[in-house]
N, C-alpha and C positions, 0 to 999 in steps of 0.2 A: 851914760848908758840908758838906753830904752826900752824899754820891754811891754808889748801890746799883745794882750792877751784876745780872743776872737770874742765877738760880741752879735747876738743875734736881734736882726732887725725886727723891732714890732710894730715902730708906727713910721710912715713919710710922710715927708709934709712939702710937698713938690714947689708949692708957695712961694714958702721961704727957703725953699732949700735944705730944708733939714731931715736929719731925719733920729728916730729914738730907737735905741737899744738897749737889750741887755746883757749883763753882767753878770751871769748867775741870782739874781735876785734882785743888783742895782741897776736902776736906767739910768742911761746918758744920752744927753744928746751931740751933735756932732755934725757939722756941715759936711752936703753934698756933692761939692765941687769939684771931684777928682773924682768920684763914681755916679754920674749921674742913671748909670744905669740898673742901680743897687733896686731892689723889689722887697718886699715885706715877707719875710723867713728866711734870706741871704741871712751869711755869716760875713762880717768886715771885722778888718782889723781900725781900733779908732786910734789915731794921735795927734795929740793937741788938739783936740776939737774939730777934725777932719778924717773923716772915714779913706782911707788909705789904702787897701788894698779889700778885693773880696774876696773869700774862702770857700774853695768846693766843701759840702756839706762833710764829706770824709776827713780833708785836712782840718776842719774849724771843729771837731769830732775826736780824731787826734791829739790835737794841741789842746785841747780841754781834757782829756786823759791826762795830760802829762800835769798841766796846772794841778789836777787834782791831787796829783800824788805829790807834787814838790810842796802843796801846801799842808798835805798831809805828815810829811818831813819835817817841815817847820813847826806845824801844833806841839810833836813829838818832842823835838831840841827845845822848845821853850816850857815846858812841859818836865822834861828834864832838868832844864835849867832852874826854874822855879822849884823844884825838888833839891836839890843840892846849895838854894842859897837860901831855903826858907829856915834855917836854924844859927 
């Protein structure tokens, strides 16, 4: 299973093809073959190293709501977890 979370563009590099996003605070970079037409402040979706789809700024706004809260979920459940095995 796959799961690509949206990523907003900060640098292109038309060159080589590439281009840098970010991750909430991590960059990646990510070939531009499939969207040559991506611009610097698009939202793509990256996989495997190839920016894969772009995102209206509403859906990529969205789906980073939702990431926030499932990760939000997870801090909690390990968080609990670690409560209940630390003794």
């Amino acid at each position: 299973m796959c799961i690509a979370a949206p990523a907003h563009v900060v640098e292109i590099d038309r060159e080589n093809g590439l281009l840098s996003a970010d991750f909430g605070g991590v960059r990646q970079t990510a070939k531009l073959n499939l969207l040559p037409d991506v611009e610097v402040g698009d939202y793509v979706l990256i996989h495997a190293g190839y920016a894969i789809e772009k995102l209206s700024e509403e859906a990529a706004k969205e789906s980073l709501e939702a990431w926030d809260e499932l990760l939000e979920v997870l801090d909690e459940e390990d968080k609990e977890w670690e409560e209940s095995h630390s003794n």
